[in-house]
N, C-alpha and C positions, 0 to 999 in steps of 0.2 A: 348500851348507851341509853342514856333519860334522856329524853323531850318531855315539855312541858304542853299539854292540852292546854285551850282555854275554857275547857269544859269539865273535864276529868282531873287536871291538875298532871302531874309527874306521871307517864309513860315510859315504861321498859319497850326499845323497840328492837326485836329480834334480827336486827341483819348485819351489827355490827362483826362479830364475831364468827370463828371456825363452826363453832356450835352448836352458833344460834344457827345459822347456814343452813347447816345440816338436819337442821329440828324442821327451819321452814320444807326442806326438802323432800323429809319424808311424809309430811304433811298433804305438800301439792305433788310429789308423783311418788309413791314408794315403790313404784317399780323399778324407777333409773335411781333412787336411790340404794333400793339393793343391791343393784350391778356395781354402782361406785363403795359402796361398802366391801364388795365383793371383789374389786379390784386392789380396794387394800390390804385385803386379806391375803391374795396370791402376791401384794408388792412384800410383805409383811415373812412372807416362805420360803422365798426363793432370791436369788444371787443374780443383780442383775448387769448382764457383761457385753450389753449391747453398745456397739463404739460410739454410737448419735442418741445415748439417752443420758439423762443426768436427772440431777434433783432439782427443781424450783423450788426456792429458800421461800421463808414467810411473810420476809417483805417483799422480795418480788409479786410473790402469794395479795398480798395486801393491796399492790398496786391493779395489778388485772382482778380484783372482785370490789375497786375503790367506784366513785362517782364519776369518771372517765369512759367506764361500761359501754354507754350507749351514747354519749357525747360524739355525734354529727359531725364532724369537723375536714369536710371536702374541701383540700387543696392543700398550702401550706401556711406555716405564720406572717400574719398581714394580708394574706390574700388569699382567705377562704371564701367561701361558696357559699356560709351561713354566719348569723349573726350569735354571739353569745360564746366565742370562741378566745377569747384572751386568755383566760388560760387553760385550754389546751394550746394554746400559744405558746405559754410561757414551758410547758411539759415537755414539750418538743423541742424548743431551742436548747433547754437543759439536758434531754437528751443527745443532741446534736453536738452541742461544743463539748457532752460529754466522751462522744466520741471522737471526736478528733484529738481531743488532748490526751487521751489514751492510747492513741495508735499514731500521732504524729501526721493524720491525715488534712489535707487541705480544706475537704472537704468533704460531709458527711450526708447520708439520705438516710432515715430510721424507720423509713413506713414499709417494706416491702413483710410482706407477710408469710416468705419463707426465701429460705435460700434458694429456691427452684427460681420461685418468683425474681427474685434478686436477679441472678443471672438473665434471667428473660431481660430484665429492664437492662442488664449491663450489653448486652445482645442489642436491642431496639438504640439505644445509647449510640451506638459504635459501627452499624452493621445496616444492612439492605439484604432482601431478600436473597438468597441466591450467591453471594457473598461465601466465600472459602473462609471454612476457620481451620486451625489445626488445633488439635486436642488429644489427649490421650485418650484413647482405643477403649472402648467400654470393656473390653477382654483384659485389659491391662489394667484394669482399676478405674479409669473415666466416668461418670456420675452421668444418670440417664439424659442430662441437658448439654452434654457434651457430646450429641450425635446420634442419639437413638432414635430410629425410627417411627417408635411410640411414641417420642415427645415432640415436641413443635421444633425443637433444635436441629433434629433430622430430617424433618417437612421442610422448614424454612431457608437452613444453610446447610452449602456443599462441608463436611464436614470431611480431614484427613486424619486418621490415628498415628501416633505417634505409640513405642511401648518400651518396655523395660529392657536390660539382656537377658539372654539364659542363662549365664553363667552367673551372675549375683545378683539380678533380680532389680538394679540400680536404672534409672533411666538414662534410656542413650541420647547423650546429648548431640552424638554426631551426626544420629538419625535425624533427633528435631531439627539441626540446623539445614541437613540434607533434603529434609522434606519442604522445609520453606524455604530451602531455595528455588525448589524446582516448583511450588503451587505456587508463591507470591502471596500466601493467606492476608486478608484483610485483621485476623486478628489470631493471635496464637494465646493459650490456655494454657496455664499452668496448675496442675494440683488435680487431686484423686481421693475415692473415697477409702482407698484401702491400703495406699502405699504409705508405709510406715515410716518413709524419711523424709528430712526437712527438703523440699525443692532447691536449686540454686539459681535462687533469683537471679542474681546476676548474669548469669549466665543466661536465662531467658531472657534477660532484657536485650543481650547483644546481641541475640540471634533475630529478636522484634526488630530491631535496633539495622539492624543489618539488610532486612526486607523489607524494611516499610512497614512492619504491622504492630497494630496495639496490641499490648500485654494485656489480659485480663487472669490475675490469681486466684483460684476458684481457692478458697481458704474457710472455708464452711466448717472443714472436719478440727481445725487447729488452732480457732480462733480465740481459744481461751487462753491456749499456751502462748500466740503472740501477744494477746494482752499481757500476760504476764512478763514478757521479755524469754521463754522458757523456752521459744521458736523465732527461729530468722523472720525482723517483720517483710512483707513483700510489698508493703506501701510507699517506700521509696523508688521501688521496679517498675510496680506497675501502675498503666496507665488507668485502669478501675480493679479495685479487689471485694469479692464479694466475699461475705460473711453472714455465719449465722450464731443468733443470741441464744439458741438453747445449747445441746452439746454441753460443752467445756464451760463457756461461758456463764451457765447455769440460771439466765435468763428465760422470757417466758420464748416458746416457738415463735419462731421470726426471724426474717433476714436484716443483713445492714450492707450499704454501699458505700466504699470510700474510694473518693479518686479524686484527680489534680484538679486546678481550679481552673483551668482552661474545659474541661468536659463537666464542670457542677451542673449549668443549665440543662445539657442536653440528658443525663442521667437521672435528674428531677422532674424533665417532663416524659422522661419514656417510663418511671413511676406510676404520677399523675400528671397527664390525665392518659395516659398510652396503654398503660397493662394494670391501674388499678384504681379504685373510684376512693371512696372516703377511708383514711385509716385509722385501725380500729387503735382509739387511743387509748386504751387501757392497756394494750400491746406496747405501744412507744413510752407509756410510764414507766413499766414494767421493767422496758429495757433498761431506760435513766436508772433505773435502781440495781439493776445488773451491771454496767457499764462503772456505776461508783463504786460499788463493791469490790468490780475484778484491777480496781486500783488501789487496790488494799492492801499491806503485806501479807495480810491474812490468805490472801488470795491467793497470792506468789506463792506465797507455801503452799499451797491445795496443789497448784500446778506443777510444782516441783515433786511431792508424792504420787501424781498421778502416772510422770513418766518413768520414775525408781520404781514402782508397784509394775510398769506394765516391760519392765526390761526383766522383774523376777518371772513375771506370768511366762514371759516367751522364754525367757531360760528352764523353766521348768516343765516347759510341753515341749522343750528341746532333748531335755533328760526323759520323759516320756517315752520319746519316739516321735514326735510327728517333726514338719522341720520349718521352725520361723521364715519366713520368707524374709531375703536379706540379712540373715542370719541374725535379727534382732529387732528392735524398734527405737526409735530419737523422738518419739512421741508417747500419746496416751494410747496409742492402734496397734494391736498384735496380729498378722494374719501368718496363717500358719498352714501347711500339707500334710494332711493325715493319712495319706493315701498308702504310707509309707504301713502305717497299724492296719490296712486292710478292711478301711470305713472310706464311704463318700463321705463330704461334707453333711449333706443332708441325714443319713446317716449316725453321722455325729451329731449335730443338731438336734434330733431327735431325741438320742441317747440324753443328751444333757438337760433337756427339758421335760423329761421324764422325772430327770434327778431334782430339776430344782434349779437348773445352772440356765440362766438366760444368753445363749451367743446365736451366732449365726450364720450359715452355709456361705461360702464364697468361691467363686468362680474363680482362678489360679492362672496368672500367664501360661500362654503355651498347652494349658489345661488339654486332658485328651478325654475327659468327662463330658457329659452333656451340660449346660448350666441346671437344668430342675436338680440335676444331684451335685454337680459339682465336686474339686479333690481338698477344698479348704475350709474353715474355718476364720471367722473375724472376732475380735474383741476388743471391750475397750476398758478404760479400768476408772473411768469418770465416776459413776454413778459410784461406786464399792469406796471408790476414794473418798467422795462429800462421806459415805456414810461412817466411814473412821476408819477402813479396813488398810494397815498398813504391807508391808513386805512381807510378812510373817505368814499374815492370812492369805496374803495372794500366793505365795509359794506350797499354801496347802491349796487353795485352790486347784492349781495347774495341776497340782497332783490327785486331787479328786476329777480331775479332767480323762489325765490321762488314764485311772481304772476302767472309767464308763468306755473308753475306746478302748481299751483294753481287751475286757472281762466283760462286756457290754454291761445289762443291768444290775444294780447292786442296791439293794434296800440300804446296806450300813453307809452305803454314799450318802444318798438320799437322805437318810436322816441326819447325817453330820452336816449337809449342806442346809436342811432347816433349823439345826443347830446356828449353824453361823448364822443363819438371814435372819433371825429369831434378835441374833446379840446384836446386831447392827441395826436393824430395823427402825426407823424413825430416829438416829442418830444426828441429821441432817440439821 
């Protein structure tokens, strides 16, 4: 970009660009610059098959390194806390009503700065200390703010788990209905980080519906595909559905909240000023430009290969030996039981990150492993999708999966997998 001095005349000034970025960077620290070099190097190797990562595009890219950066902007539009705020005013409403028109939501909150974060505010929203939720069982796939110990969810509210059958691994709805009949839950949770089927909202809702309690759809892992229509949406169900922009979405990290417009206020202030101070608006740009994107056909299409890509993944570590849990996946999420080849999870994780293959260990209903090892693996097929990798590739994938739990290490894996990450690399 030129500026003009009024002394010097025309200035090159180095911060417009990826390049320049990067020029200033190694300049004032080349030590974290060689780390981020360093990290594109191993993104640049390796297959990456982690279900909650994806790629951030360049305009996304554009908006979180834009002049929103460090722009102050405590509270919300019309009624911030500092002056010189219109537009980040303006950033924010355009991300908001870009949200609701996307998802059909009454009403949208953009600032929450992760999905964890999200749910806390949907939690403070809806809830009092000590307050029964029912949720699915961190054993059964439940997400650590659905009751763990570690997390404030399990400090703060009495938490009941709900879980899947044994026999097909599908959620028992007779259990949810059974368990809130006899807790009275203030609020019942729907959604998992790991269960590969689409929820039946409807059905949560009659069972909320039926006790008294709010629905809240923890929809973090899916929210790309419900943009897309590509998944059941659950914002007609429920009474708040939290969501996150990176994932599927392919936005920057960050949460979003949608809920009916009888709970807008109370989910805006358990936000701010409850659980979070200024938001960082080069984050809520970032999303606006995520949010117009995954209303794209372009988009719809991405969505629709992600979950064709991840039905051949889990057919192919089917044909392996290991055994898809639910005998398949209706999203972009494989989780799968190796236990059956004679590897823990952990185990297997290792083996594959050895090769070059990014996934990761996963704890298995009913599991008789300890969690540090675990009898499962997770996957997801977001990130290999942005990067162009159709059916073909994913079905050789599954099959370089299965050698490494096979035959454990194998250099010709290993080099065929930096083969691929090699062709795809920087695709995005």
């Amino acid at each position: 970009m030129t500026v003009t001095d009024a002394a010097t005349g025309p200035v090159e000034t180095p911060v417009e660009t990826p390049e320049a970025l990067s020029a200033a960077l190694f300049r004032a620290d080349p030590q974290l610059a060689d780390l981020l070099a360093a990290e594109a190097e191993r993104r640049a190797e390796t297959i990456q098959l982690l279900a909650g990562e994806n790629l951030t595009g360049p305009a996304v890219l554009a908006a979180l390194t834009g002049p929103l950066i460090d722009k102050y902007a405590e509270g919300y539009p019309g009624r911030r806390h500092h002056t010189g705020c219109s537009l980040a005013d303006a950033a924010e409403l355009l991300a908001i009503d870009r949200a609701r028109e996307l998802f059909g939501a009454p009403h949208a909150n953009v600032q929450p700065r992760s999905g964890t974060a999200a749910m806390l505010a949907a939690y403070a929203a809806l809830l009092r200390p000590g307050d029964v939720v029912l949720a699915m069982s961190l054993e059964h796939g439940g997400h650590l703010s659905c009751g763990s110990r570690a997390n404030f969810s399990g400090r703060w509210f009495d938490f009941v788990g709900y879980g899947v059958r044994q026999e097909d691994g599908l959620i028992d709805l007779d259990q949810v209905r059974e368990l809130a009949r006899k807790y009275r839950p203030k609020a019942i949770v729907a959604g998992s980080i790991s269960y590969p089927r689409h929820p039946d909202w409807a059905a949560f809702r009659e069972i909320a519906d039926e006790t008294d309690a709010y629905l809240v759809a923890a929809a973090a892992q899916t929210t790309g595909l419900i943009a897309a229509g590509v998944a059941p949406s659950p914002v007609p169900y429920a009474d708040v559905t939290v969501a996150a922009t990176h994932k599927l979405l392919r936005g920057p990290r960050g949460g979003l909240l949608l809920c009916t417009a009888e709970l807008a206020e109370r989910v805006d202030r358990a936000v701010f000023p409850f659980s979070q101070g200024g938001a960082a608006m080069n984050e809520v740009a970032g999303k606006a430009v995520a949010l117009a994107e995954a209303a794209t056909p372009a988009y719809r299409a991405y969505a629709h290969r992600t979950v064709a890509g991840a039905r051949v993944l889990a057919a192919g570590l089917a044909e392996a030996g290991a055994r898809p849990l639910t005998g398949g996946t209706d999203t972009h999420l494989v989780t799968a039981d190796v236990g059956a080849l004679g590897v823990s999870g952990a185990e297997a994780e290792r083996r594959c990150s050895a090769a070059g293959l990014m996934l990761g260990k996963c704890a298995l209903p009913y599991d008789q492993a300890p969690p540090s090892e675990a009898s499962g693996i997770r996957l997801g097929t977001g990130t290999v999708t942005s990067q162009g990798m159709g059916e073909a590739e994913l079905a050789e994938v599954a099959a370089l999966i299965g050698r490494l739990l096979v035959e454990g290490t194998d250099v010709r894996v290993a080099d065929r997998v930096r083969e691929l990450a090699r062709t795809f690399a920087g695709r995005r």
